[in-house]
N, C-alpha and C positions, 0 to 999 in steps of 0.2 A: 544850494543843495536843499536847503528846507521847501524853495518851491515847487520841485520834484516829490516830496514826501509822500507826499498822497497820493503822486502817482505809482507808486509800489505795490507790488502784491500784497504785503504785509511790511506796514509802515511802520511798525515795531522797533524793526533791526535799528532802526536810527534813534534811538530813546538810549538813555543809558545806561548801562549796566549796573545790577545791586553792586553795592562796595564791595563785597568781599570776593568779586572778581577781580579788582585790584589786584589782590594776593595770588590768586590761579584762576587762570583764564580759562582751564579746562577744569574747572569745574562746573556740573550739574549747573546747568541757565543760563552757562554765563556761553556768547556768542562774540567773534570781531563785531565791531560796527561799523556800517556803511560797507556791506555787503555788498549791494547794490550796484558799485561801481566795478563789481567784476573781480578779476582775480589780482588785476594789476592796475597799475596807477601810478603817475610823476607822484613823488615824494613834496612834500607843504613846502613854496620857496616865495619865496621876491626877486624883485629887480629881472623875472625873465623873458621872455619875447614872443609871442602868439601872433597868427596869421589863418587866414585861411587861403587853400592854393590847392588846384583839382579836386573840389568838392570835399578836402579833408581837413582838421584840423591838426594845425601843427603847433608844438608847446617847444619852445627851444631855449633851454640852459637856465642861469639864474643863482640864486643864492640859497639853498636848502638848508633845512635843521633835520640831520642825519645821527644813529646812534653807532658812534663810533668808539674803539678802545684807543684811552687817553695813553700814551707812549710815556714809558719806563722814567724818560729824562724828563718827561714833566709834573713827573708826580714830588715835586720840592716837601721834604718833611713826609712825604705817605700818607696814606690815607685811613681816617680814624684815629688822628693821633701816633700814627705809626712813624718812630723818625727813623725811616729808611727809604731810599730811591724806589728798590724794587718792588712788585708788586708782592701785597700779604697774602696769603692763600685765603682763600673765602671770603675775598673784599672785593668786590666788583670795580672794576678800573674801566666800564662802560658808561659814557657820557653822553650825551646831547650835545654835538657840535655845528658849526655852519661851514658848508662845502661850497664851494663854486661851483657848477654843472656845466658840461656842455652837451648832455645826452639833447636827444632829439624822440619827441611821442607825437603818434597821431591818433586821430580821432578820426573814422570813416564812416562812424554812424550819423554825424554833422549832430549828434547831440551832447557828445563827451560825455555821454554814460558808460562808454568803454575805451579804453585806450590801447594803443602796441607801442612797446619799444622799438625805434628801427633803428637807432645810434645811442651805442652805451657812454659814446665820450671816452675823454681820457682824459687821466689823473693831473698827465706830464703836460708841458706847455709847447705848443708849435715851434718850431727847429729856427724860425725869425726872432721867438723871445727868447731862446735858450743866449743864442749866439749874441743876443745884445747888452745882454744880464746875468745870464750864471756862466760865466767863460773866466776862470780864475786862474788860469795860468797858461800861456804861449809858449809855442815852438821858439826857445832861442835862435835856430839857425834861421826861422821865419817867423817872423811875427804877426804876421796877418793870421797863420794857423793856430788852433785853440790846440790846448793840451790836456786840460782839464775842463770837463764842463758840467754842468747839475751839481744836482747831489747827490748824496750816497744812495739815499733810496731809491735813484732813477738809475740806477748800474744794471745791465743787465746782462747775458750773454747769449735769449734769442727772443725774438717776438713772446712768446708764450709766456713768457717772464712777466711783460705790461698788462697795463691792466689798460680793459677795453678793446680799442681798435688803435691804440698806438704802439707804432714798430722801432724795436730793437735796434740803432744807427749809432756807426760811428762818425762822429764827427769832425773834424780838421785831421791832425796829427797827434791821433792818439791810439793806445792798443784798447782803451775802455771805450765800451758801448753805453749808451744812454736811451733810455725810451722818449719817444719823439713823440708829440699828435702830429698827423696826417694834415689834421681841420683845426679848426678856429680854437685856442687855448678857453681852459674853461673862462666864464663871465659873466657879468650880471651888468643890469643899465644897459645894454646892447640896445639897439632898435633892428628889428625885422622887419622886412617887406617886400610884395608881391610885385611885380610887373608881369603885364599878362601881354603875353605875347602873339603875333597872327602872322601865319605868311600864307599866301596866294599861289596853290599849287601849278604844275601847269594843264593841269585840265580842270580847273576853276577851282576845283574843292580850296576850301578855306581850312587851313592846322592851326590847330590853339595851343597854347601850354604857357601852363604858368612858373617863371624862373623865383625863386626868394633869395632875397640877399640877408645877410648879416652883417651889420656894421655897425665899428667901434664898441664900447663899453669900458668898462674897469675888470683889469684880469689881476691876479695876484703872481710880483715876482721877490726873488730872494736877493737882496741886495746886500743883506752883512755877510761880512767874509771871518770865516772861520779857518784858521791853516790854509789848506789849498782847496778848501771847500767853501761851497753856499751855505750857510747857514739860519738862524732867525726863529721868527715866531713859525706855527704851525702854519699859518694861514698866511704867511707871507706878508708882503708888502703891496697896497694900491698901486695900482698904474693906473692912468687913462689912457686907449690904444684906438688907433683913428685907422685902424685894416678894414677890409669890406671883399668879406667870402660871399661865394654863388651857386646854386647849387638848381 
């Protein structure tokens, strides 16, 4: 980024803000920084996956530090000395956490000074990792059917319920729905890459296109059992997963 700086209009925006922006950022001078990059942008991560493929750049998934609200049951003792679960009024219970990602950004200027979302990702994990990790309780009369599966937070009762592009499925033999991904469960350490493809029309012309895959990495699943639920830390459990998506 700093070796862009000077190629700005006004190379300003990227210097930092007096302190007492800190306090309000709408105050008199005080501006975002790193303007520059447009309106949108992948969020600061690691461990994610980049390629380029049809003259675009693609950014895919990864480890992000995201400002997330810290959940009721994890606030042990409260916060400020509050010894209570729930949250205190006027206490902010917003934190800096790390998320897995599996969204998907492009860059079509080839200089990644601007970017598009064109996959938000989903929360939930692909319907191969539910079924092989959060399946807490079988069909007595069949056992190969699941009865319960996820957790509570993946309950849902239609599409619009999930977040992203993951749908609303029942799974084995049950009346509960679970939100499902579609695509590759979030992940980070993945490796991306391009094969570029040619086929020889039949009136000679030559077709190009380029396919990217996604393979393996470390995704997070829920291995403690709670009642007849998945339970655990926020962020779940490391896995290492050796699938390989095509797109």
């Amino acid at each position: 980024q700093d070796s862009m700086k000077d190629d700005l209009i006004d190379p300003t925006i990227c210097d930092d803000p007096p302190t007492y922006c800190f306090r309000d950022i709408l105050l008199p001078g005080c501006q975002p920084q790193a303007i520059w990059k447009e309106d949108n942008m992948w969020s600061p991560r690691r461990g994610h996956g980049a390629v380029v493929a049809n003259n675009k750049i693609f950014l895919i998934g990864g480890r992000a530090r995201e400002q997330n609200r810290i959940d009721e049951t994890r606030l042990v003792g409260g916060i400020d000395g509050h010894k209570r679960f729930e949250t205190m009024k006027d206490h902010s219970t917003i934190r800096e956490d790390l998320v897995l990602k599996n969204d998907i950004w492009i860059s079509e200027d080839g200089s990644g000074s601007s970017w598009t979302l064109v996959n938000p990702g989903c929360r939930d994990p692909q319907e191969e990792v539910l079924m092989q990790s959060e399946v807490w309780s079988r069909d007595l009369s069949e056992p190969s059917l699941p009865k319960i599966v996820g957790t509570l937070g993946s309950k849902c009762y239609r599409t619009s319920d999930c977040y992203g592009i993951s749908e609303c499925r029942g799974l084995g033999n049950t009346h509960e729905k679970v939100c499902v991904c579609p695509m590759f469960s979030p992940r980070e350490h993945h490796s991306v890459a391009v094969q570029h493809r040619f086929k020889i029309n039949d009136d000679s012309s030559v077709f190009a296109e380029d396919v990217i895959y996604v393979v393996g990495g470390f995704i997070n699943v829920k291995h403690a059992f709670c009642s007849n639920r998945s339970c655990g830390p926020s962020d779940g459990y490391r896995l290492a997963i050796d699938d390989a998506w095509m797109s």
